[in-house]
DSSP file (Angstrom, degrees, kcal/mol; ACC not computed):
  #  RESIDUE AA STRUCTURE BP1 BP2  ACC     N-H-->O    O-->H-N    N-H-->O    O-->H-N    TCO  KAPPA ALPHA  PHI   PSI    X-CA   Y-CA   Z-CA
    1    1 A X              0   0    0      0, 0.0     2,-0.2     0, 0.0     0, 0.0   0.000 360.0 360.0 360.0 136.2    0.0    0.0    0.0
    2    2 A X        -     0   0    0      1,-0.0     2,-0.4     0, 0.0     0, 0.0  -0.582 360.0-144.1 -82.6 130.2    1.1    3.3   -1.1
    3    3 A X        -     0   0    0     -2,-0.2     3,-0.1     1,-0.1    -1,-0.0  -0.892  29.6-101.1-114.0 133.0    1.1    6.3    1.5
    4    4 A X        -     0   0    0     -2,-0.4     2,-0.2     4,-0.1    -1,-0.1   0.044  38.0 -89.9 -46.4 177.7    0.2    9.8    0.4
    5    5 A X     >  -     0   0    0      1,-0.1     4,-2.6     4,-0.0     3,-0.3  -0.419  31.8-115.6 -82.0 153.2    2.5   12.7   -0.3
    6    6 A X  H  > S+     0   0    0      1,-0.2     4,-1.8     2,-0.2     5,-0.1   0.825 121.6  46.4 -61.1 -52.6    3.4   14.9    2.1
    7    7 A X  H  > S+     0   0    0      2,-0.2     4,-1.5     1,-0.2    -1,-0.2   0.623 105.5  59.7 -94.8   3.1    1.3   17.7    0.0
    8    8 A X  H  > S+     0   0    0     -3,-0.3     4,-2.6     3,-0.2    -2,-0.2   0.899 112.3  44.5 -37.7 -65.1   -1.7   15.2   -0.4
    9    9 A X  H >X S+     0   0    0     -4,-2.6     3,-2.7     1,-0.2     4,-1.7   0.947 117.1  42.4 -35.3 -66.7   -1.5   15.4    3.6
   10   10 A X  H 3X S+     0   0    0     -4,-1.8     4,-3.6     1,-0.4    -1,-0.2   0.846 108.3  54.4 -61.5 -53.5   -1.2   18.8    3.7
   11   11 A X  H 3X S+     0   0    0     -4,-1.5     4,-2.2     2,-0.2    -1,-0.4   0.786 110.1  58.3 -58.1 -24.1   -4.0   19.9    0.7
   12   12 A X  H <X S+     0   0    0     -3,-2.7     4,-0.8    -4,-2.6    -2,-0.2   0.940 102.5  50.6 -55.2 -46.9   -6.4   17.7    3.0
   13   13 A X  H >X S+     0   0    0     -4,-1.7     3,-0.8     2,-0.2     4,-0.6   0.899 117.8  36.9 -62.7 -55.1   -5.8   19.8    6.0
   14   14 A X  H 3X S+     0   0    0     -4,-3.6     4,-3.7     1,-0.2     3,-0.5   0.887 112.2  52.4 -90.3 -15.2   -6.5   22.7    4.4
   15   15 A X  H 3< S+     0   0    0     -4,-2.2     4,-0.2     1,-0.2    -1,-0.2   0.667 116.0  44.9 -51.7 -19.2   -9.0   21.7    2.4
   16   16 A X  H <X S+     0   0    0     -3,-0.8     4,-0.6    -4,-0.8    -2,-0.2   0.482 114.9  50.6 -91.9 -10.5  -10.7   20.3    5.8
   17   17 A X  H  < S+     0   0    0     -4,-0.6     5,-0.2    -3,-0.5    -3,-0.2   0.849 107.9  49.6-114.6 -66.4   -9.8   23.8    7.8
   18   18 A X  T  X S+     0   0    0     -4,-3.7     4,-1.6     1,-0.3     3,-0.5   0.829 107.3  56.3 -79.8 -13.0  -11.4   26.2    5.1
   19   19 A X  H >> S+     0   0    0      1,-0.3     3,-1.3    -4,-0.2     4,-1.1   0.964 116.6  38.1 -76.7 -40.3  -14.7   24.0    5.2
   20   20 A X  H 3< S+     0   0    0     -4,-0.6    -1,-0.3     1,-0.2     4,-0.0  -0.858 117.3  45.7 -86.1 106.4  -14.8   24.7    9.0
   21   21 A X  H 34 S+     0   0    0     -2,-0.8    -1,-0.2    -3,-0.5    -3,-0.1  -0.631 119.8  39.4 -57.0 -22.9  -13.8   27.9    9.2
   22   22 A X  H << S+     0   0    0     -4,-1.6    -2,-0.2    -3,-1.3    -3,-0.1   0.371  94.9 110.9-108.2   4.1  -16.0   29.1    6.4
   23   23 A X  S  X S-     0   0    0     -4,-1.1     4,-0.6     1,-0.1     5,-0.3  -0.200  78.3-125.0 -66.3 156.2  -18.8   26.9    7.6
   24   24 A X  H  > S+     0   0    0      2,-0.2     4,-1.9     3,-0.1     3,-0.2   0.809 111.2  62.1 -51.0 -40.9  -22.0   28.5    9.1
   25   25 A X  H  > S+     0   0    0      1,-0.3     4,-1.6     2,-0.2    -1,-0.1   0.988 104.5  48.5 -59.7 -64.9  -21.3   26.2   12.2
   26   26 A X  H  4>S+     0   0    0      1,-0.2     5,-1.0     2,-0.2    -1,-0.3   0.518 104.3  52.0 -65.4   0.9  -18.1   27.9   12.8
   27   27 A X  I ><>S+     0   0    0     -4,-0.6     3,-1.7    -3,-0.2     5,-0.9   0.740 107.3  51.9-105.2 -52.2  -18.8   30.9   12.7
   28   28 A X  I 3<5S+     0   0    0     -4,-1.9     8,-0.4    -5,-0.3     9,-0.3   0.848 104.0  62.9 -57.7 -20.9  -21.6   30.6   15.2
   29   29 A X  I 3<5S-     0   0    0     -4,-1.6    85,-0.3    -5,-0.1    -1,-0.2   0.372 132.0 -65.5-107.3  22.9  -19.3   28.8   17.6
   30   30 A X  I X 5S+     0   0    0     -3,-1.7     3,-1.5     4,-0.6    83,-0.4   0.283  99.3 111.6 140.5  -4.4  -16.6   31.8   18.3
   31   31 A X  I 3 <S+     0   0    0     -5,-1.0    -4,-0.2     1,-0.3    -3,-0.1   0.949  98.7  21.6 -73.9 -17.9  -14.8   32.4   15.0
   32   32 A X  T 3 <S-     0   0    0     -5,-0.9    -1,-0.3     2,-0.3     3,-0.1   0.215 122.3 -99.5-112.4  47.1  -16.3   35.6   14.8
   33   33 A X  S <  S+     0   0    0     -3,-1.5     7,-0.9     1,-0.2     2,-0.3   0.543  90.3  75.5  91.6  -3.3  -17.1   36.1   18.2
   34   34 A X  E     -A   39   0A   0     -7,-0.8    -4,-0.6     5,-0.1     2,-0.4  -0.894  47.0-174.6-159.9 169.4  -20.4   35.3   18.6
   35   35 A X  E >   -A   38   0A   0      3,-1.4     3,-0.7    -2,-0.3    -6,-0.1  -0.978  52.4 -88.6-172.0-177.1  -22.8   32.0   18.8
   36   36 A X  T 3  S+     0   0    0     -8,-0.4    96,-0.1    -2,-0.4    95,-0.1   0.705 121.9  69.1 -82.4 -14.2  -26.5   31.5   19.0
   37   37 A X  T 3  S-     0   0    0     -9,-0.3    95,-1.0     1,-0.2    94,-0.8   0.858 115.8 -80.9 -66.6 -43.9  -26.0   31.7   22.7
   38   38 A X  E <   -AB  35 130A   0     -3,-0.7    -3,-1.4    92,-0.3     2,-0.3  -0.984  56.2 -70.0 154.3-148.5  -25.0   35.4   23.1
   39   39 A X  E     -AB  34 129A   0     90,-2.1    90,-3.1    -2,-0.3    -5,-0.1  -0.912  57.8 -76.2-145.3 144.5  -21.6   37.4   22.6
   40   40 A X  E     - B   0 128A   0     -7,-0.9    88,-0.2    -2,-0.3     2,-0.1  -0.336  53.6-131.2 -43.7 125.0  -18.3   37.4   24.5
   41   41 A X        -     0   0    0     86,-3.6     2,-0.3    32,-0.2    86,-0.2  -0.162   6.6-130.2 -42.1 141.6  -18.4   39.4   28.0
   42   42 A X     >  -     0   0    0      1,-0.3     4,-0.5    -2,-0.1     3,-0.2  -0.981  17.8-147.2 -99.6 131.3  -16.2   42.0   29.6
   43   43 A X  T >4 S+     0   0    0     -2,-0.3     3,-3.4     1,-0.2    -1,-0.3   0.981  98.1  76.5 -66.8 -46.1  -15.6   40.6   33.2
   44   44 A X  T 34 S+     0   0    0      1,-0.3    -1,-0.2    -3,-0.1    -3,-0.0   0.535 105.2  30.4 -29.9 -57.4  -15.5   44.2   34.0
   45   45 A X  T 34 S+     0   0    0     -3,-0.2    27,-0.3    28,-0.1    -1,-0.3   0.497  84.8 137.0 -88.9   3.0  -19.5   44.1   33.6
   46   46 A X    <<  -     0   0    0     -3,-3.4    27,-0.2    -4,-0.5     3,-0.1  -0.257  40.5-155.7 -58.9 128.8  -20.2   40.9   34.6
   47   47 A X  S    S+     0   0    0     25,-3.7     2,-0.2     1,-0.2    26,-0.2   0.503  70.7  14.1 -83.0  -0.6  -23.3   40.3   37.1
   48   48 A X  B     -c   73   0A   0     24,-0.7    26,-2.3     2,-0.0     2,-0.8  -0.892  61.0-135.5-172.6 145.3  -22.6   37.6   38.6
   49   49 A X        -     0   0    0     -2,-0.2     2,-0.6    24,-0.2    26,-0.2  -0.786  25.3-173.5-108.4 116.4  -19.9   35.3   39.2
   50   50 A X        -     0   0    0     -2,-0.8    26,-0.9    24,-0.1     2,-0.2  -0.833  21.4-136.2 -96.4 113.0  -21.2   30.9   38.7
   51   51 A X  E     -d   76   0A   0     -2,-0.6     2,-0.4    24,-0.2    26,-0.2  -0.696  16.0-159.8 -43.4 125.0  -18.3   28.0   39.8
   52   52 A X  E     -d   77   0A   0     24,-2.0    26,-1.5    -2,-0.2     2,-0.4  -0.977   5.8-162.9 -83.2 136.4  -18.2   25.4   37.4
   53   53 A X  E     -dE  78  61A   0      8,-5.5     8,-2.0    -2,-0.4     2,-0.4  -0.830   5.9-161.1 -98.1 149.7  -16.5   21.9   38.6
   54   54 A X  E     -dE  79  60A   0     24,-0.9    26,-3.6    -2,-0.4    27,-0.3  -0.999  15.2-174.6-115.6 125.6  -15.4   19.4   35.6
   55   55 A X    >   -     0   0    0      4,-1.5     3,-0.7    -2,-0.4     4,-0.4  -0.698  40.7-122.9 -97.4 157.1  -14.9   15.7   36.7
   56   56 A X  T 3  S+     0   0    0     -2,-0.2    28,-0.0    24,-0.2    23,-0.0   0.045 106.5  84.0 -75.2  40.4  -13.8   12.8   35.0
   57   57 A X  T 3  S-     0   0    0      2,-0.3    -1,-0.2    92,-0.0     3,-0.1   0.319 118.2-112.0-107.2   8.0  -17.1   11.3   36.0
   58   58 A X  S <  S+     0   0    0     -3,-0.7     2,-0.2     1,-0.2    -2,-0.1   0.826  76.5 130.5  46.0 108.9  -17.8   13.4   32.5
   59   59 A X        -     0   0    0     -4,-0.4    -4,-1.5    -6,-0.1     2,-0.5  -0.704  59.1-142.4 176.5 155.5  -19.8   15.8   34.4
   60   60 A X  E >   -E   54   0A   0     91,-0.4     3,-1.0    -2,-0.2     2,-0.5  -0.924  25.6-131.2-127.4 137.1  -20.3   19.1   35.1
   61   61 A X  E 3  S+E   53   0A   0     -8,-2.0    -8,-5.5    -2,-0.5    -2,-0.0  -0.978  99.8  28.6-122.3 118.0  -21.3   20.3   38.5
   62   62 A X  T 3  S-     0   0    0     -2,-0.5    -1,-0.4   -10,-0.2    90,-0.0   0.283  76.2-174.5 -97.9 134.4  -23.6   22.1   38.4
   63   63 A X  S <  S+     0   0    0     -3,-1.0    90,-2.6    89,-0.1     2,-0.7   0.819  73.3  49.3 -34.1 -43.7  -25.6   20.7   35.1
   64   64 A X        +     0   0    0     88,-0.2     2,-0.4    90,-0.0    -2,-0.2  -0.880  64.1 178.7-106.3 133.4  -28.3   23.4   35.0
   65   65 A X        -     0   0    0     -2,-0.7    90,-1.9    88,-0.1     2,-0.4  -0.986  15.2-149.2-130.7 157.2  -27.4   26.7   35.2
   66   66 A X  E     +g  155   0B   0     -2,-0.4     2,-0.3    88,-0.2    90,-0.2  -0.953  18.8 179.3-122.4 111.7  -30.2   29.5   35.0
   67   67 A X  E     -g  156   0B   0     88,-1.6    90,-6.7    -2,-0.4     2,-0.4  -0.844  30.4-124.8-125.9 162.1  -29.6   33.4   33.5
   68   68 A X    >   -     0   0    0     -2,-0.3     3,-1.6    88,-0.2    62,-0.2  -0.884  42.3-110.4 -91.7 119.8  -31.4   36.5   32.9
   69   69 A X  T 3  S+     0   0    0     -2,-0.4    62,-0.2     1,-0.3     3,-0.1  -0.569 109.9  32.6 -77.3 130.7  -31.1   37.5   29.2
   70   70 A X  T 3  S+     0   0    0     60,-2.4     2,-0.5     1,-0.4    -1,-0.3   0.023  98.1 131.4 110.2   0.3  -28.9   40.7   28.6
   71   71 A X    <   -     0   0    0     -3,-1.6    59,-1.7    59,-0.3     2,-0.4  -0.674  53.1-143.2 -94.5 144.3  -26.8   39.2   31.9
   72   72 A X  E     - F   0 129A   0     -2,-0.5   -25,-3.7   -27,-0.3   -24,-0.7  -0.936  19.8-167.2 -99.3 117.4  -23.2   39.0   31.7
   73   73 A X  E     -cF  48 128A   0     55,-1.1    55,-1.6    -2,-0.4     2,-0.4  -0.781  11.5-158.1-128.8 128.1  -21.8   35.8   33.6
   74   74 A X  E     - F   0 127A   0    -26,-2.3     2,-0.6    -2,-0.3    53,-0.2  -0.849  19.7-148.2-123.9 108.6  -18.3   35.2   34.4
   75   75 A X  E     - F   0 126A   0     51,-1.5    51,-0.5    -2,-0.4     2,-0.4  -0.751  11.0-154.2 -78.7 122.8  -17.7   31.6   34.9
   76   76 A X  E     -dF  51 125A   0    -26,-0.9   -24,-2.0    -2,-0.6     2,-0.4  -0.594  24.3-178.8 -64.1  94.1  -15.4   30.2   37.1
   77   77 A X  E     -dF  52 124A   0     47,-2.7    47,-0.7    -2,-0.4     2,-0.4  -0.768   7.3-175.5-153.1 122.1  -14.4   26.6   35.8
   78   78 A X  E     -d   53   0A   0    -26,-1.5   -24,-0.9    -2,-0.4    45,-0.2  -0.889  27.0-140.3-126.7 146.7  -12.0   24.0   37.2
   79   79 A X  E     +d   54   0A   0     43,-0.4    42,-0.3    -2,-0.4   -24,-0.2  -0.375  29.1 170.9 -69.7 106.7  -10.9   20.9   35.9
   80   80 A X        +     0   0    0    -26,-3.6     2,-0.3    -2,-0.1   -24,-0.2   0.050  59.7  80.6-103.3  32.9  -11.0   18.7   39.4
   81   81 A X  S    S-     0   0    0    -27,-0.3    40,-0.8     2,-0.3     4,-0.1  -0.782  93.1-111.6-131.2 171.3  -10.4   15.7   37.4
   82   82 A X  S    S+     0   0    0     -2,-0.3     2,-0.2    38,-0.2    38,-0.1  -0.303  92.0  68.8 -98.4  30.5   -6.7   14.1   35.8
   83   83 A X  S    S-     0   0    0     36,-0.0     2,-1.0    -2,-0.0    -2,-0.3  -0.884  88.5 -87.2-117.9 154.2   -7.8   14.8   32.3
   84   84 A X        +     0   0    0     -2,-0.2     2,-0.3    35,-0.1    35,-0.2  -0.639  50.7 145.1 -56.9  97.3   -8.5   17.5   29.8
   85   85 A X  E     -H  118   0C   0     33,-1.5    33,-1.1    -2,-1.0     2,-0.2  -0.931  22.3-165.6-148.4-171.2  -11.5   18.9   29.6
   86   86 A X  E     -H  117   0C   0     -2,-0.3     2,-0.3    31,-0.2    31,-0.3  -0.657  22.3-121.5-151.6 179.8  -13.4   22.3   28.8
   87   87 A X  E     +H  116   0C   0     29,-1.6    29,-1.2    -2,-0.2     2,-0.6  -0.924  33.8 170.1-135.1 101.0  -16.6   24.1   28.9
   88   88 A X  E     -HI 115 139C   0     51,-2.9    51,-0.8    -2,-0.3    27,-0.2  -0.937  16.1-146.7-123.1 143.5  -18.1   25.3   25.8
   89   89 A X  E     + I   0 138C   0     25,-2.4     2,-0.3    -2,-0.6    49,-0.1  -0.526  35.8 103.0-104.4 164.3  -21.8   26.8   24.9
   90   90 A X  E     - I   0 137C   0     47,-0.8    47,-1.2    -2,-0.2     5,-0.1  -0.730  68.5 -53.9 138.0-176.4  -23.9   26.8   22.0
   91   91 A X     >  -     0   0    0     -2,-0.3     4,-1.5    45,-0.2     5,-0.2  -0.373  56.5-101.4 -87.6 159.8  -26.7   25.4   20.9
   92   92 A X  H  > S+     0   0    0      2,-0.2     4,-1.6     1,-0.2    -1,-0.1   0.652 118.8  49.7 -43.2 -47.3  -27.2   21.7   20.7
   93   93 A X  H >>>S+     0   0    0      2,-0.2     4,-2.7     3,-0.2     3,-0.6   0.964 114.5  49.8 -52.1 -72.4  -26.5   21.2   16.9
   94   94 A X  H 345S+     0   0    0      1,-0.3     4,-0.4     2,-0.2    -2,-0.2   0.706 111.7  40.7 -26.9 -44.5  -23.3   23.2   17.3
   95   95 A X  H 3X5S+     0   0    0     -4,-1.5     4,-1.8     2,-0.2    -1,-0.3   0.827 115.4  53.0 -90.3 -40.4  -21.8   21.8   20.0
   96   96 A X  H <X5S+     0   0    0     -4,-1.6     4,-1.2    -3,-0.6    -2,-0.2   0.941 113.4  47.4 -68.3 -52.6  -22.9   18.3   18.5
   97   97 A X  H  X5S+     0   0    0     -4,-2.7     4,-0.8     1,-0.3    -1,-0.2   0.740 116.2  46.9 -67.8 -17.9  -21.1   19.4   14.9
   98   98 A X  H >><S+     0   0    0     -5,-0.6     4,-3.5    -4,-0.4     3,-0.6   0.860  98.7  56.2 -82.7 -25.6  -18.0   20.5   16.7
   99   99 A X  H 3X S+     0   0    0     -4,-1.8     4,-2.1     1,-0.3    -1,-0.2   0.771 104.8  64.4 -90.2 -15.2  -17.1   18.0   19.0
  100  100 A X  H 3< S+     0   0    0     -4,-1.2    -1,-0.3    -5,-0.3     4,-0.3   0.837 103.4  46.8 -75.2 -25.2  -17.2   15.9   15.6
  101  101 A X  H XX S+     0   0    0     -4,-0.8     4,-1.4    -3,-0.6     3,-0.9   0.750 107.1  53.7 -82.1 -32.0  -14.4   17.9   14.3
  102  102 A X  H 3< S+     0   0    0     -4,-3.5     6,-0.3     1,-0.3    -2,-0.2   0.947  99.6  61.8 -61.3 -25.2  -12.3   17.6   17.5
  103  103 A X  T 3< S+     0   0    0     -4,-2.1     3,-0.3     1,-0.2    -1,-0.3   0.797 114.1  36.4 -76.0 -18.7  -12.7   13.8   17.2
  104  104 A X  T <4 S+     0   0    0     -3,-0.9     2,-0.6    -4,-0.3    -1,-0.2   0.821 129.2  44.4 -72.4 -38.0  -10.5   14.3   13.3
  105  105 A X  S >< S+     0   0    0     -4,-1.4     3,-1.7     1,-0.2    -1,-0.2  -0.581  76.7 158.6-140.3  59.3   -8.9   16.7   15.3
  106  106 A X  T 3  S+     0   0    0     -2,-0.6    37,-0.3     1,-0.3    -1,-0.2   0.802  75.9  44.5 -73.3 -23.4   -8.0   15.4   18.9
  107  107 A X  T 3  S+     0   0    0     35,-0.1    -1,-0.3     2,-0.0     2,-0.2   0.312  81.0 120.9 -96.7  24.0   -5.3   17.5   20.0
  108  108 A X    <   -     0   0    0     -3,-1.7     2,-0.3    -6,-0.3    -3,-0.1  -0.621  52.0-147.7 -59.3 126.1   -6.9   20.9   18.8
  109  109 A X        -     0   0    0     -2,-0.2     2,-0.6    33,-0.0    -2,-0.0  -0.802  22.6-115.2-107.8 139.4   -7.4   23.4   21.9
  110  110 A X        +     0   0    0     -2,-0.3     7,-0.5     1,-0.1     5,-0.0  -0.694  36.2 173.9 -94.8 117.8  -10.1   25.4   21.6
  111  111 A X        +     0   0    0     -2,-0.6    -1,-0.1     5,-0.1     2,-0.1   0.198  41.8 133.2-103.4  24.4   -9.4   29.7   21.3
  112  112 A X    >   -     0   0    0      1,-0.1     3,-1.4   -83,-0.1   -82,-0.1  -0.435  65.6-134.4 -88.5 137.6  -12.9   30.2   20.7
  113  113 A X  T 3  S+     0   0    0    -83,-0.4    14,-0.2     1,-0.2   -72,-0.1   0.764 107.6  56.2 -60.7 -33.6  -14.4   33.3   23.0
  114  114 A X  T 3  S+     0   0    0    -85,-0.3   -25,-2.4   -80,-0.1     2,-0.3   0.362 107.6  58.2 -89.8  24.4  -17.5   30.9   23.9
  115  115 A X  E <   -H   88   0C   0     -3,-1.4     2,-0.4   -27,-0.2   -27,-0.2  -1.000  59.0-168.8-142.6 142.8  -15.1   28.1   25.2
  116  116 A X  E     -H   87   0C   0    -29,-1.2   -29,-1.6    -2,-0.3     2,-0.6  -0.980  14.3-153.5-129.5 124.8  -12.4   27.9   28.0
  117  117 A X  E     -H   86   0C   0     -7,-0.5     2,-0.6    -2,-0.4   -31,-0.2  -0.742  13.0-171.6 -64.9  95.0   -9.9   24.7   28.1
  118  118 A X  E     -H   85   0C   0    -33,-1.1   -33,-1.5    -2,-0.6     3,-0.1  -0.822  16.2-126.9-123.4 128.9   -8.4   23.8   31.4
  119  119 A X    >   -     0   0    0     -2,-0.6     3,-2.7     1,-0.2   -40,-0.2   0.065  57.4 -66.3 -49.1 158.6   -5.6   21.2   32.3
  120  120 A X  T 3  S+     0   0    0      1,-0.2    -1,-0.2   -38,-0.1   -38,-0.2  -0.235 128.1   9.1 -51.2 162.6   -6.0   18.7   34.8
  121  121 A X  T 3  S+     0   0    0    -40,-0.8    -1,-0.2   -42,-0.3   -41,-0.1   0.472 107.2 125.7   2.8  44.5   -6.3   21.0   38.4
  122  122 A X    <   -     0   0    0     -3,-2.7   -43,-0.4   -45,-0.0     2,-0.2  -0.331  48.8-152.0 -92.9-177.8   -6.5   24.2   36.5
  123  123 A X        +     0   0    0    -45,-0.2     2,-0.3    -2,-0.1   -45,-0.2  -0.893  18.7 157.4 -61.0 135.5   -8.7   27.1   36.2
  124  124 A X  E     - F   0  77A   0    -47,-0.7   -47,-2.7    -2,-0.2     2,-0.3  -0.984  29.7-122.6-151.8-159.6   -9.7   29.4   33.7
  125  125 A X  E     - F   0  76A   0     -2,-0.3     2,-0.3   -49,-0.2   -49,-0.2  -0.849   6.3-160.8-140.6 174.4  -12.6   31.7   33.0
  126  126 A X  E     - F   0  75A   0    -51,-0.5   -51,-1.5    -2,-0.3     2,-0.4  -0.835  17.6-157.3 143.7 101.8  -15.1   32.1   30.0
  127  127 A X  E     + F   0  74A   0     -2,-0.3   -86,-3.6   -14,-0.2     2,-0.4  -0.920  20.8 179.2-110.8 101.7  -16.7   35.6   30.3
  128  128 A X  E     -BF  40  73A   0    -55,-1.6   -55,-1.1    -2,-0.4   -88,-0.2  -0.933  30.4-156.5-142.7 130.5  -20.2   35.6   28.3
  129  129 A X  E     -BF  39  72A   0    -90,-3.1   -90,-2.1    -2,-0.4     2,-0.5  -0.518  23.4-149.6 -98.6 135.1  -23.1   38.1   27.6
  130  130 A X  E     +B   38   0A   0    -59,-1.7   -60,-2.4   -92,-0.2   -59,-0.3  -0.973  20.4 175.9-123.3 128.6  -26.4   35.9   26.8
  131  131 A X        +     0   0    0    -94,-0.8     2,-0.3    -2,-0.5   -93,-0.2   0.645  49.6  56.4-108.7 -21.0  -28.2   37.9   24.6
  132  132 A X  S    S-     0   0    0    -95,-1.0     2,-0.3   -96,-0.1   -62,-0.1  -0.762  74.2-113.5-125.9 150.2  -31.1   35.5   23.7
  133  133 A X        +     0   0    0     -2,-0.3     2,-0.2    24,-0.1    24,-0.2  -0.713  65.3  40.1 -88.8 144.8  -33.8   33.7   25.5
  134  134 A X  S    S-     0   0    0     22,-2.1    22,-0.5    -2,-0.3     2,-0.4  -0.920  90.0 -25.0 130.2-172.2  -34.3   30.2   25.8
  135  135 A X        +     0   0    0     -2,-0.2    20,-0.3    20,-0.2     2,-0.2  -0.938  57.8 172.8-109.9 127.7  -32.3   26.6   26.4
  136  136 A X        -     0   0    0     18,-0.9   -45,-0.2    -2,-0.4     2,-0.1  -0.803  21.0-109.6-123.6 141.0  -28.7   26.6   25.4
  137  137 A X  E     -I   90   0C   0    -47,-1.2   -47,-0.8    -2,-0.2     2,-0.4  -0.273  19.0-172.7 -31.5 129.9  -25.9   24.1   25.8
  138  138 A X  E     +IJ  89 152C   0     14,-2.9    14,-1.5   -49,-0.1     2,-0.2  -0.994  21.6 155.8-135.4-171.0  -23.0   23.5   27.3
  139  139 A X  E     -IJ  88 151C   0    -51,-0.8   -51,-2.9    -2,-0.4     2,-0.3  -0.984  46.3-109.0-164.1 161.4  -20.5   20.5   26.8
  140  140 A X        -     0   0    0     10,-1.1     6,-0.8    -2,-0.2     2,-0.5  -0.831  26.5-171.4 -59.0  70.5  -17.4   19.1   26.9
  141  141 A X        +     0   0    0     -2,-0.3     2,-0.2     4,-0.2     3,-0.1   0.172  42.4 126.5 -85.2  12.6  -16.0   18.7   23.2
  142  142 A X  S >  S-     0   0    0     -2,-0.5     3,-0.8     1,-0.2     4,-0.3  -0.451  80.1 -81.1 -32.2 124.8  -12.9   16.6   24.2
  143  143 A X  T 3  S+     0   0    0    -37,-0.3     2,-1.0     1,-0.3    -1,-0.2  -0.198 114.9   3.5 -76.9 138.1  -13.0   13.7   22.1
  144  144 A X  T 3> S+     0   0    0    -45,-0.1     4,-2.5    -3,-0.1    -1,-0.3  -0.374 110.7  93.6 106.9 -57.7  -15.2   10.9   23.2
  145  145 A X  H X>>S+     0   0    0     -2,-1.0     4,-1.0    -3,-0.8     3,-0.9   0.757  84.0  54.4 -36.6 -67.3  -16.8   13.4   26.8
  146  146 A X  H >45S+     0   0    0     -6,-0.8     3,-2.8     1,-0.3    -1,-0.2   0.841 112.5  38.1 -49.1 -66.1  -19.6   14.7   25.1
  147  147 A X  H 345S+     0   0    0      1,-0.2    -1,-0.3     2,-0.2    -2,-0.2   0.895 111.0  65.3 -24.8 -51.0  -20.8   10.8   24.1
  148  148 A X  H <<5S-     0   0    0     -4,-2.5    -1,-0.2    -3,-0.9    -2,-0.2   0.677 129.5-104.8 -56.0 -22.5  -19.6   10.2   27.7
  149  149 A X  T <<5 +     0   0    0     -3,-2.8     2,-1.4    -4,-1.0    -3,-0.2   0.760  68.2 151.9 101.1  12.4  -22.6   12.7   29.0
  150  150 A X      < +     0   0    0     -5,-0.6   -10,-1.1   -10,-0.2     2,-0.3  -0.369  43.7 109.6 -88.4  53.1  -20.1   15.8   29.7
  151  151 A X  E     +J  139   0C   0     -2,-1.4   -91,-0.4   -12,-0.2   -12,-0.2  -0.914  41.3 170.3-125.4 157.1  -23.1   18.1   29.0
  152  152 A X  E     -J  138   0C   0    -14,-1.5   -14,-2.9    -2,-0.3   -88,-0.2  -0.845  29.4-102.9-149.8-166.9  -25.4   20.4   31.0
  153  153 A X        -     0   0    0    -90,-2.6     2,-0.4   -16,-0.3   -16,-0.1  -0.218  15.3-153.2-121.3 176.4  -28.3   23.1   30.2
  154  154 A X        -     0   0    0    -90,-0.1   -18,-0.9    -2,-0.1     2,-0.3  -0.810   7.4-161.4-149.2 132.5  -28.5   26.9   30.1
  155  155 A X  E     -g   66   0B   0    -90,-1.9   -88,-1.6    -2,-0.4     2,-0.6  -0.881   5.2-172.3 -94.7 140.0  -31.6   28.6   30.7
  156  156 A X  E      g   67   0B   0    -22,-0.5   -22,-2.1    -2,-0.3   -88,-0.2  -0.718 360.0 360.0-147.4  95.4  -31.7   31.9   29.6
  157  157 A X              0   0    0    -90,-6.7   -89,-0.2    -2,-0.6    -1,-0.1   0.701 360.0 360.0-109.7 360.0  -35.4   33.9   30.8
């Protein structure tokens, strides 16, 4: 069996990069800032500050979280578990379409404004203005968590 060229590889990858980057999908999940969820935060205005914990029990403590639309949230979330994992929003398709490109893409770290990655018994923070009413996602998009059940709810009234 014959193994491709090095610029076979390569013309896959970017052929595979400009469909998600120029997709609809991506764009709603942070490349330009913005998702079906609401818009990146300032903590400066943030109204309230919510802990999230991530286990490796693929869970997210707490699962439901509940906001006021126009409120600016800065979430707290640390990884208490000996794995990678992350917190990201959007709506159910989104999150569902992404986490299928991380599984082509497993070591890809997410710089997306509606997602924060954190090492095992890190922190980090994911500052986000929820613009819209209704039930929104969140997930783990690590390859294989989401399946796992590393999801919870948003409420947004």
């Amino acid at each position: 069996m014959q193994r491709p060229s090095s610029a076979v590889v390569v013309a896959s990858i970017v052929a595979l990069l400009s469909a998600v980057v120029f997709s609809p999908s991506a764009q709603a999940l942070g490349t330009d800032n913005a998702s079906s969820v609401g818009t990146p935060g300032d903590a400066k205005n943030a109204t309230r500050t919510i802990t999230v914990t991530l286990r490796d029990s693929m869970r997210f403590e707490p699962p439901k979280i509940i906001v006021r639309k126009s409120e600016t949230i800065r979430f707290v979330v640390t990884n208490a578990g000996k794995v990678r994992h992350e917190m990201t929003l959007g709506s159910k398709q989104e999150l569902k379409e992404h986490a299928g490109m991380m599984r082509e893409m497993p070591d890809m770290t997410h710089q997306d404004a509606n997602s924060v990655t954190v090492g095992p018994g890190q922190t980090g923070d994911l500052v986000w203005r929820f613009t819209r009413t209704g039930t929104f996602e969140f997930a783990c998009l690590e390859p294989g968590h989401l399946e796992a059940g590393m999801k919870g709810t948003i409420t947004v009234k």
